[in-house]
C-alpha positions in Angstrom: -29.6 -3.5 -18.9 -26.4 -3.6 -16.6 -27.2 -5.3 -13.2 -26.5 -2.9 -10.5 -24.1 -4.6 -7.4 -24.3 -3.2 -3.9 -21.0 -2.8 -2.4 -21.2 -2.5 1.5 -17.6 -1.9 3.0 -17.1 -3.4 6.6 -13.1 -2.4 7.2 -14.9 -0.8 10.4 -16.5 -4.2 11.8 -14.8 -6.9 10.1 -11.8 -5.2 9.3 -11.3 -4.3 12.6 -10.7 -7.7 13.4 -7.6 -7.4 12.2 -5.2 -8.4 14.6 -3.7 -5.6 16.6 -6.1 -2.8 14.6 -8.2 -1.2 16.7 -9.8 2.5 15.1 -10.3 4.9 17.5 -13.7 7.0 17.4 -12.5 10.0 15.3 -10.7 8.0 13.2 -14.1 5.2 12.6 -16.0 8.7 12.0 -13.5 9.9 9.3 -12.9 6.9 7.7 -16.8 6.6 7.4 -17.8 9.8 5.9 -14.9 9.4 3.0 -16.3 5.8 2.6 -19.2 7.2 1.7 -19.6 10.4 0.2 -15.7 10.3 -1.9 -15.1 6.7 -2.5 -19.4 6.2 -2.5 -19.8 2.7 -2.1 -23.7 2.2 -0.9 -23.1 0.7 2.7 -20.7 0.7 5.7 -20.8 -2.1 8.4 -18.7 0.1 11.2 -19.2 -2.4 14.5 -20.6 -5.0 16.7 -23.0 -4.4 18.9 -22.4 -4.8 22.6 -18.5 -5.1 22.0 -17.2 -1.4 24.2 -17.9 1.9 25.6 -15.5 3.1 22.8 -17.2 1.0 19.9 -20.9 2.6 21.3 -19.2 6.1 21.3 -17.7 5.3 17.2 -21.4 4.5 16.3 -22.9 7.2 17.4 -20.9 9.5 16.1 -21.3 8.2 12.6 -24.7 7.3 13.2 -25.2 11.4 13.9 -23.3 12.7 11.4 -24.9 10.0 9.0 -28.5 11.3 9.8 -27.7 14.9 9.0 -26.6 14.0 6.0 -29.3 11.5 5.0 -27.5 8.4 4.9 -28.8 6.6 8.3 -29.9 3.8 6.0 -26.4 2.8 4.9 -24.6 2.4 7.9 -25.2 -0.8 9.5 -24.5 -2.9 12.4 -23.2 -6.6 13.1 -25.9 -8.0 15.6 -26.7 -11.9 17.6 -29.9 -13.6 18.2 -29.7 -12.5 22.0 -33.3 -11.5 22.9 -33.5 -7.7 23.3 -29.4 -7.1 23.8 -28.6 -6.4 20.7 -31.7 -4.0 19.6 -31.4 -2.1 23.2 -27.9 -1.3 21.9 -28.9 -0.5 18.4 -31.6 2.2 19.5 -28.9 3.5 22.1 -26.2 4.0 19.3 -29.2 5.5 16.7 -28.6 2.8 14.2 -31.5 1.7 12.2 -29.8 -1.4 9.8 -28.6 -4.5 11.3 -27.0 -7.5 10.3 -27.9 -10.4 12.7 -25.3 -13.1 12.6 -27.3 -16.7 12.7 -26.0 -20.2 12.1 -25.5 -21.0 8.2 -24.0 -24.6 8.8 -25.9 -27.4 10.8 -22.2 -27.7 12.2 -22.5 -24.1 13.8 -26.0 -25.0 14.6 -25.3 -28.1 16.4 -21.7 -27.7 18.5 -22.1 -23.6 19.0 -25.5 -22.9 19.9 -26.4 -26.7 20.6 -29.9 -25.8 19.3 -32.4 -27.7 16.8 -32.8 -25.5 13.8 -36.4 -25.1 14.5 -35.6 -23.4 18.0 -32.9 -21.0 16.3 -35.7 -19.8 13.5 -38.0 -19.0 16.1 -35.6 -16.3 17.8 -34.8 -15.2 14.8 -38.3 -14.6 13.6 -38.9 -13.1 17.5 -35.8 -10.5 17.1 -36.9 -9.6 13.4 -40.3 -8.7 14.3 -39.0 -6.8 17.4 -36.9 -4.9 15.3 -39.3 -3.8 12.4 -42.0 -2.8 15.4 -38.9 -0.5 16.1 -38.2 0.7 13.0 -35.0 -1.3 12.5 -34.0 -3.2 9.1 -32.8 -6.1 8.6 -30.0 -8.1 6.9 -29.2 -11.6 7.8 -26.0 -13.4 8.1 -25.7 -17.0 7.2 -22.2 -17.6 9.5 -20.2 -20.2 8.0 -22.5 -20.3 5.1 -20.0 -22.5 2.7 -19.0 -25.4 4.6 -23.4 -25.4 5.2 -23.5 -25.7 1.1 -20.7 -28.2 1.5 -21.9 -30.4 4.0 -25.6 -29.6 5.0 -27.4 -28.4 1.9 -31.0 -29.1 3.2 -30.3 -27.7 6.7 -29.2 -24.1 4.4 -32.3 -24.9 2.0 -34.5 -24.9 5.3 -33.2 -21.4 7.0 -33.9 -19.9 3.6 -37.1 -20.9 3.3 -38.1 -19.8 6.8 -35.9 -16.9 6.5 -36.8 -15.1 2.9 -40.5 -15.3 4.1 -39.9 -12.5 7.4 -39.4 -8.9 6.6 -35.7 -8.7 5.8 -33.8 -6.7 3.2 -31.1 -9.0 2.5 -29.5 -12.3 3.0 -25.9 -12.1 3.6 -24.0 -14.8 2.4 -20.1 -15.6 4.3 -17.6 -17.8 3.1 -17.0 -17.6 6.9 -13.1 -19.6 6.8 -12.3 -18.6 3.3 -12.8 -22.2 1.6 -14.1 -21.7 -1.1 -13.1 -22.2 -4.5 -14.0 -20.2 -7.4 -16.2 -22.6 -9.1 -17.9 -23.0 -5.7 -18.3 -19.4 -5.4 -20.1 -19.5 -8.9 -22.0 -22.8 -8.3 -23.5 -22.5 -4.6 -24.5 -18.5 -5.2 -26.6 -19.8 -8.9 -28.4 -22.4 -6.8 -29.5 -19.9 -4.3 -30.3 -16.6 -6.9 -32.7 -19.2 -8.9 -34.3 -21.3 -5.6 -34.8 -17.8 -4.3 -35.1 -15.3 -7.4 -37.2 -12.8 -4.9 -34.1 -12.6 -2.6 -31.3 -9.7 -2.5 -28.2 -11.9 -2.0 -25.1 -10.6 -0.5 -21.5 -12.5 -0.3 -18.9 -11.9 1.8 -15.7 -13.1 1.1 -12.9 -14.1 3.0 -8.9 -14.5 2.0 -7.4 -17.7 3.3 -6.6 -19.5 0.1 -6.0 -15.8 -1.6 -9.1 -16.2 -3.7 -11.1 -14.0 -2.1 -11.3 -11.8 -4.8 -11.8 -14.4 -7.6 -14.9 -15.5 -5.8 -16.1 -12.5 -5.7 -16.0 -11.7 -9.3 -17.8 -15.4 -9.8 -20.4 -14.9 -7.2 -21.3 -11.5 -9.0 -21.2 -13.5 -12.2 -23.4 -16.1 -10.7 -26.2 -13.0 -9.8 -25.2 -12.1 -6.2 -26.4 -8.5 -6.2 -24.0 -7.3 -3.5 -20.5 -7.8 -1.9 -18.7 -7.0 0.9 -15.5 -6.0 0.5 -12.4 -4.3 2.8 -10.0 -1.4 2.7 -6.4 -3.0 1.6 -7.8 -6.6 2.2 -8.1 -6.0 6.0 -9.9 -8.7 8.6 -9.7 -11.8 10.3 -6.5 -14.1 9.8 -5.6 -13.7 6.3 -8.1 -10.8 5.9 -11.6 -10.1 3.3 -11.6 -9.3 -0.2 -10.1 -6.4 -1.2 -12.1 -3.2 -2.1 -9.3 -1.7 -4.6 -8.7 -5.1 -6.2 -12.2 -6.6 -6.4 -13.9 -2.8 -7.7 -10.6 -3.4 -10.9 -11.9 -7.0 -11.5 -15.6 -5.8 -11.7 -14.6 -3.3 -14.1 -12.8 -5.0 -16.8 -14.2 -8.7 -16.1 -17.6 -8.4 -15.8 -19.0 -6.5 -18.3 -22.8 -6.5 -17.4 -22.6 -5.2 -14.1 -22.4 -1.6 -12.8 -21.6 0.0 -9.3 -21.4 3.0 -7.9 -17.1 3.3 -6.5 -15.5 6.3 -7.8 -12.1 4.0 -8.6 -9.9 7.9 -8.4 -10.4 7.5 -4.8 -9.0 4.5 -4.0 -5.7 4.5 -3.5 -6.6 7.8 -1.0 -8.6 5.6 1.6 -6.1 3.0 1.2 -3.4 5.1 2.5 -5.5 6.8 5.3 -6.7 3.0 6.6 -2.5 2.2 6.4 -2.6 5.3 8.5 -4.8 4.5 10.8 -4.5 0.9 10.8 -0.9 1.0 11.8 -0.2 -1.8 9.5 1.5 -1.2 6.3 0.6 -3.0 3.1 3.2 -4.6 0.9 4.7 -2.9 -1.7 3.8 -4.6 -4.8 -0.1 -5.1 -3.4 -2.5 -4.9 -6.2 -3.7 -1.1 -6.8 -2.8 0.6 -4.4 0.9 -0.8 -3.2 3.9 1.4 -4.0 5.2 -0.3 -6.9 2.5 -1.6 -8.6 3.0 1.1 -11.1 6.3 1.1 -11.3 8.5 -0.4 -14.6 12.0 -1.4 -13.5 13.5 -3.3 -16.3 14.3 -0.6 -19.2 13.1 -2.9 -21.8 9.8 -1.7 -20.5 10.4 1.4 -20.3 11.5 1.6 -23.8 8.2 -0.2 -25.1 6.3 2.6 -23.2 8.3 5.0 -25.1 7.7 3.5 -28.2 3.9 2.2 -28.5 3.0 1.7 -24.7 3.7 -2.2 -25.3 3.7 -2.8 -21.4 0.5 -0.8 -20.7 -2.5 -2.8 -19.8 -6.0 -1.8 -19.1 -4.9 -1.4 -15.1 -3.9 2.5 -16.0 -2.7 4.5 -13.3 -4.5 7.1 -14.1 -7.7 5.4 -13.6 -7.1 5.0 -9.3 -5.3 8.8 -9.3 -2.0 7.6 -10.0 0.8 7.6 -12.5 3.6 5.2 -13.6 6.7 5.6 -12.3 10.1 4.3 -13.7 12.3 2.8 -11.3 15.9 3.9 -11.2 18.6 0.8 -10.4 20.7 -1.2 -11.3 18.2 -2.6 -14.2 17.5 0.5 -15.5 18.3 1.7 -19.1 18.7 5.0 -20.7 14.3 5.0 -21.2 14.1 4.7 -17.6 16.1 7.8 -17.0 14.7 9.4 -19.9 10.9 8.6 -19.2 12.1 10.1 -15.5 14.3 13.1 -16.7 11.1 14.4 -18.8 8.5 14.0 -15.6 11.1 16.9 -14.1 11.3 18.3 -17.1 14.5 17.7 -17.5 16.4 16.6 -21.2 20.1 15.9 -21.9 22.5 15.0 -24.7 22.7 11.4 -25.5 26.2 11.6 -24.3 25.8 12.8 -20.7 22.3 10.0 -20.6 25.4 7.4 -21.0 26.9 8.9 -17.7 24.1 9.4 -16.1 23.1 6.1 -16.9 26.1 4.6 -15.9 26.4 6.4 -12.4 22.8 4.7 -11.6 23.6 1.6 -12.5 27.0 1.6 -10.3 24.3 3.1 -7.5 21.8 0.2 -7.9 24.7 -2.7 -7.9 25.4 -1.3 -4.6 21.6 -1.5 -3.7 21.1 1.9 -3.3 17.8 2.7 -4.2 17.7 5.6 -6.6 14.5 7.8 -6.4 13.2 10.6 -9.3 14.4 13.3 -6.5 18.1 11.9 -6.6 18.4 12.8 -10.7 19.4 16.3 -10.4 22.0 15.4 -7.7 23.2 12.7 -9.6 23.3 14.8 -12.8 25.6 17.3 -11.0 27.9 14.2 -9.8 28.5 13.2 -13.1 28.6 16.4 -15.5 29.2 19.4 -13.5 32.9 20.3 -14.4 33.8 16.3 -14.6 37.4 16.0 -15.8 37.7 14.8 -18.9 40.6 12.5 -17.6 41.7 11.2 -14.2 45.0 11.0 -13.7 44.8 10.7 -10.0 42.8 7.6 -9.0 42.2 6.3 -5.3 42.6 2.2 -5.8 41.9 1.5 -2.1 41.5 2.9 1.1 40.6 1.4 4.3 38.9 4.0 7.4 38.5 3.9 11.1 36.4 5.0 13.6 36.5 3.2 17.2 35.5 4.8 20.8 38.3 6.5 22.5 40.8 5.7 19.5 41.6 8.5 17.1 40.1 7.9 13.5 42.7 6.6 11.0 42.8 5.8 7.1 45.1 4.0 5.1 45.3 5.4 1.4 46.3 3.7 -1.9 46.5 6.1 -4.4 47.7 5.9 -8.3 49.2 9.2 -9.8 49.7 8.7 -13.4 51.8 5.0 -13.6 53.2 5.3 -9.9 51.0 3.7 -6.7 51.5 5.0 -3.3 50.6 4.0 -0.1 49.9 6.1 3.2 48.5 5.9 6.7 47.2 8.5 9.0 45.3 9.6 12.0 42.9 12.7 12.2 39.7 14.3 14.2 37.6 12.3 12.0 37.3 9.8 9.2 37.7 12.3 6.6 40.2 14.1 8.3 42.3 10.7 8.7 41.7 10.4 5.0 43.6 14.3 3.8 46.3 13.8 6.3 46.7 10.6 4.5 46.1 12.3 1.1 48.6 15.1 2.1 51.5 12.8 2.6 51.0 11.4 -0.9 50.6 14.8 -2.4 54.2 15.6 -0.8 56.1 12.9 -2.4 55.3 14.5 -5.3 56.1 17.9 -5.0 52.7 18.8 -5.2 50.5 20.8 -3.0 46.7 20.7 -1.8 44.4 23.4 -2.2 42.6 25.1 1.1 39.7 23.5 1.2 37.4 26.9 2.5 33.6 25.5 3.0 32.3 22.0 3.3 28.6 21.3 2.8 26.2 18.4 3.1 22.8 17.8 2.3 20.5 14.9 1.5 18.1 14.8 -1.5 14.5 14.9 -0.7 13.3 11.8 0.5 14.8 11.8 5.1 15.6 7.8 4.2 18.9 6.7 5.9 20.0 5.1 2.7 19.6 8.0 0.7 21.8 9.3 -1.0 24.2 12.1 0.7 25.6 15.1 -1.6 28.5 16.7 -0.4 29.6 20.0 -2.4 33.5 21.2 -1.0 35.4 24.9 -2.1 38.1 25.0 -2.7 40.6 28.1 -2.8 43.8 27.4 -5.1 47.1 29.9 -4.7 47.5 29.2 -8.9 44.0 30.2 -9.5 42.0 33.2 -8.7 39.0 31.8 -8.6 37.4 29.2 -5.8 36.3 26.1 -7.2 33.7 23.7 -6.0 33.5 20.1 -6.4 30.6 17.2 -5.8 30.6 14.0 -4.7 27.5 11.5 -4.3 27.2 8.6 -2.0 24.7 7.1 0.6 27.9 7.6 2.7 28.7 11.2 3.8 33.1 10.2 3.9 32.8 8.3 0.5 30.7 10.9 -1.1 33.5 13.6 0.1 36.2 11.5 -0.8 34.5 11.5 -4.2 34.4 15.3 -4.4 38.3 15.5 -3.1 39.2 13.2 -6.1 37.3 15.3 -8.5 39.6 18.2 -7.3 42.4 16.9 -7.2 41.9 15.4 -11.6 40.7 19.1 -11.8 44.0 20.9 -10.7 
């Protein structure tokens, strides 16, 4: 039989400790009822009590909302040993499970409360007997419950056994500083689950070290039948365990152990929390960062193509995502290919050379080439490229100052012979065909009308993305307009690039 672990998310009290996140009402309400009913894990912690107005206000929206649905019993609230305070304010709010914070460490105990442990067990047993008269739960917190296992075993040993013998639900278990180490995690949490095999233990993990999430996967080895866990690894200094990361470890690593997460929905609540939190998470963060699916070099993408050799049992598919092939300087003709057939798109091995080619000139310019940017950059390369270039620009230099007319200076090669021209113009581009014209003069030769001039960005609004620009062209030798493209993250270069292809054309 698998063990079944309790996962209670508290990105609405803990996380919220984030510093500078702060969730407004609607957005504690939202975030609550997608906790649980889409992602489902089995508790939400969504405040402390006594903290605002606005923090009352959050609660009792979610505490209403919660009761219609049936699901009172699963959101909960952080609460002190302050005589009635705290329960006045639970009742107010209509919550009905709280977690009261006591002192796990005789350090706490001593320099905090300056109490003797028997005087804080006997408001504890006071406020948990006032609060099952009201019909309140209870879960209790053990506040800097790791440095107690480290340094005051006995003073731990004696909360518990006053503690587990009051009418609690749970013992909630806080690696308050984040401390601990793995084998710690393991160690301390097996000497409590067989001293107290009666008890529902908890643990709460906390970041500092970055092993918040490693503990968690050896507490839950060790028996802890529940863990608390944030959106994106949000709370206090360097934040809790992760929700997306530690829910992946559970479900390839520990084997005998079941929960109830739907995984599809993580990376969903991770992106409304960014949302709401204001901050954004980094890029390559485990599960649910941008890139984490992402293969850059095109050795991997060529092993996907082949046997999935770079696939691992993290599938994207699994958090409602998909792997993505990044599109630089690195990338090989898989790459393109893996991202060509995603649009549906296929091409001779010939033009996947150019195309190839074009994206790795982008990406040694670190441009960064998205999936949208292929059919732009398919149209650079192989819509009506000459198949020679005579005329080649070797260097130019442009202008652009306040209350000075725009100028370029122009080096261009025709055939064997190099010239060199300078010009002014209303703008940049301008500068640049006055420059051009000059050339084109010297030898006898004569510049089409240019008749329309269009610009447009792929999708994507960055302002490093790439900028097409498509120009017509009207020749007196042909009878047909022509148009020609040019792609750049610069709107002059990328219609300099377009003039050039003319210019090879005629």
């Amino acid at each position: 039989m698998k063990r079944h672990i309790e996962i209670m998310d508290t990105t609405l009290r803990d996380g919220e400790q984030t510093s500078g996140v702060s969730f407004s009402a609607s957005e504690k309400l939202t975030a609550a009822q997608l906790l649980l009913e889409e992602v489902k894990v089995d508790r939400i912690e969504v405040a402390s009590a006594r903290v605002s107005d606005g923090e009352l206000d959050a609660v009792k929206r979610i505490t209403s909302w919660a009761a219609e649905k049936g699901l009172l019993e699963k959101v909960e609230v952080l609460t002190f040993v302050d005589g009635d305070a705290s329960l006045n304010w639970m009742e107010e709010a209509g919550a009905i499970t709280m977690n009261l914070l006591t002192k796990g460490s005789l350090n706490h105990l001593k320099h905090q409360l300056k109490k003797t442990p028997e005087e804080h067990f006997s408001q504890i047993e006071e406020i948990v007997h006032k609060a099952e008269a009201k019909g309140i739960g209870v879960n209790v917190y053990l506040e800097d419950w790791s440095n107690g296992m480290r340094h005051s075993l006995d003073y731990v040993f004696q909360h518990l056994d006053f503690t587990t013998k009051l009418p609690i639900k749970r013992i909630l278990l806080p690696d308050t500083l984040g401390v601990l180490t793995p084998e710690e995690s393991y160690d301390f949490l097996k000497t409590l689950v067989e001293r107290y095999p009666d008890t529902h233990f908890d643990f709460h993990g906390h970041n500092d070290y970055d092993l918040g999430v490693a503990n968690v996967m050896q507490a839950v080895k060790a028996g802890a039948h529940g863990i608390h866990l944030t959106v994106n690894g949000l709370g206090e200094r360097a934040g809790n365990a992760a929700l997306a990361s530690a829910v992946a470890v559970l479900t390839d690593f520990v084997k005998d152990v079941t929960f109830n997460v739907d995984e599809s929905t993580l990376y969903k609540i991770s992106r409304i929390i960014e949302g709401y939190s204001g901050l954004r998470i980094s890029a390559n963060q485990p599960i649910v960062g941008e890139s984490v699916f992402t293969q850059t070099a095109g050795i991997h993408a060529d092993g996907d193509k082949k046997n999935n050799l770079y696939v691992s049992e993290l599938k994207p598919g699994r958090f409602g995502r998909r792997t993505l092939y990044a599109l630089g300087k690195s990338s090989g003709k898989a790459n393109i290919e893996q991202n060509l057939k995603m649009l549906g798109i296929s091409l001779p091995d010939e033009d996947l050379k150019k195309v190839t080619k074009r994206i790795i000139q982008l990406g040694d310019k670190k441009e960064t080439v998205t999936r949208e940017d292929l059919p732009f950059i398919i149209a650079d390369v192989l819509d009506r490229a000459p198949a020679v270039e005579n005329i080649t620009v070797m260097n130019y230099v442009l202008t652009h100052s306040k209350g000075l007319q725009p100028s370029a200076t122009l080096q261009l090669k025709i055939n064997d012979k190099v010239y060199e021209e300078n010009a002014q113009g209303d703008g940049q581009y301008d500068a640049f065909m006055n420059a051009l014209q000059k050339v084109m003069t010297k030898e006898g030769l004569e510049l089409p009308e240019l008749i329309d001039y269009a610009v447009r960005i792929p999708p994507g609004g960055r302002t490093d993305a790439l900028c097409e620009t498509i120009i017509t062209w009207k020749y007196k030798h042909q009878k047909k307009e022509m148009k020609t493209r040019g792609l750049d993250s610069d709107q002059t270069v990328s219609a300099i690039e377009a003039t050039m292809k003319m210019l090879n054309l005629i």
